[in-house]
C-alpha angles and dihedrals in degrees: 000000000000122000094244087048088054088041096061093040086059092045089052088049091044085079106089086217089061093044094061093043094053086049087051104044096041091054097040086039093215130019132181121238095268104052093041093060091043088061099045097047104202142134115292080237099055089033092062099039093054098043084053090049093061099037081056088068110035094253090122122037113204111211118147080312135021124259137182117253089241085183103058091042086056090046100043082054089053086055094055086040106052115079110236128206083267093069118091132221 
């Protein structure tokens, strides 16, 4: 993962909206639309807004229902995880 890859995903998950779908996604593992926005509780409007932002970038897959990209959350993790030549030591 690129630094500007790992940048827009925090920024993403800087919306609380998103932040409650991507917890509730990743523990249910996989929710329909219904449920999903009950739990939320937002606004149609943010709702919306938030659920297309992940969807945008693959965070969040649609199929009949919706689920949590486990894998680009794992990967997102590595990044932060892994020291870079800007750490010192």
């Amino acid at each position: 993962m690129h630094k500007q890859e790992a940048s827009l995903l925090f920024s993403i998950l800087g919306n609380e909206d998103c932040v409650k779908m991507a917890k509730m996604l990743y523990n249910k593992g996989e929710m329909n639309l219904e449920d999903l926005k009950k739990a939320v509780g937002t606004t149609d409007e943010k709702f919306d807004n938030a659920l297309n932002m992940m969807l945008d970038v693959e965070l969040v897959f649609k199929d009949k229902v919706y689920k949590i990209n486990e894998a680009l959350l794992k990967e997102l993790l590595a990044f932060i995880v892994t020291p870079c030549s800007c750490v010192r030591k």
